[in-house]
N, C-alpha and C positions, 0 to 999 in steps of 0.2 A: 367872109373872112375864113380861112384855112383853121383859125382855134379858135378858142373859147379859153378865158380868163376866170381860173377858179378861184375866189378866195380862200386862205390858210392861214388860221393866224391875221396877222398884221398882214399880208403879202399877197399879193396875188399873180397866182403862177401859171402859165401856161401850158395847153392841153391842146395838142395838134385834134385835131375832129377825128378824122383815120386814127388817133390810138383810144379813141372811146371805143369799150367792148359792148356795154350794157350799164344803164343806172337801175337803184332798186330801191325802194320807197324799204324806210328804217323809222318810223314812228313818224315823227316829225322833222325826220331828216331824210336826206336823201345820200345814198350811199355812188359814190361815181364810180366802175371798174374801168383801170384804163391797162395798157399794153407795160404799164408802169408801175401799178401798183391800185392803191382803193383811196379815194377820198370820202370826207363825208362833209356834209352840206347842208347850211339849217335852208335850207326851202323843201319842197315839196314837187314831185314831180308833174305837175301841171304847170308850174312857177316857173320851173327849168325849161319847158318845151315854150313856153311863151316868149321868153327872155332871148332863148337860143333858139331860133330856125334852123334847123338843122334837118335838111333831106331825107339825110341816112337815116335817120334816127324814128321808128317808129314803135308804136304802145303794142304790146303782145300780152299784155295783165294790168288787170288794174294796180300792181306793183312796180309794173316790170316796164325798162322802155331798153331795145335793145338796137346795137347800128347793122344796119342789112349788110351793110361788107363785110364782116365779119362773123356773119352764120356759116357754120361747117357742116352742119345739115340740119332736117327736120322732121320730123314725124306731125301723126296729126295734134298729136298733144303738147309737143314740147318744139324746143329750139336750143341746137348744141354749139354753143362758144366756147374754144379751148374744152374744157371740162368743167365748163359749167352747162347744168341742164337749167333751162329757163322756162317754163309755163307760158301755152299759147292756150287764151280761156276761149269759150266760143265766140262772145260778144265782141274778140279781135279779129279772130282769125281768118273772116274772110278779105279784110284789109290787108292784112300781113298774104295770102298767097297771091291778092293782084299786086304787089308790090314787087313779088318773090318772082323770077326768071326760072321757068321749069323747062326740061326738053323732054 
């Protein structure tokens, strides 16, 4: 499937995959960044990657899971989405650069 179905509220709304930018572990919640705006979400980010198969979508922090098409670059510590800078810890990162396409 092309989305993923957030709960909000009573409702549950749709989230094309392509406009997730990165989710971020918020206590006991999980915060969604999309091309649209923030959601927040009582699970937990292992709950979320379980539920949702999602490709793109890989762990770069024990907080952090961010979508590969949507990196605008990277260093060895970080990862830039829009203007957000994201934490690549070590125990990811060598997942995150065989994932990453470099020339």
């Amino acid at each position: 499937m092309e989305a993923v179905f957030i709960r909000i509220d009573k409702r549950h709304i749709k989230v094309p995959r392509a406009n997730i930018l990165y989710l971020e572990a918020a206590g006991s919640y999980l915060k969604l960044v999309t091309l649209k705006g923030e959601f927040s979400l009582s699970q937990n980010l292992s709950q979320f990657i379980r539920k949702n198969e999602i490709s793109e979508l890989i762990r770069t922090h024990r907080s952090y899971i961010i979508n590969l098409n949507r990196v605008d670059s990277f260093d060895k510590e970080s990862v830039y989405i829009r203007k957000n800078k994201i934490p690549i810890s070590s125990s990811y990162r060598e997942e995150f650069l065989s994932r990453i396409h470099c020339l």
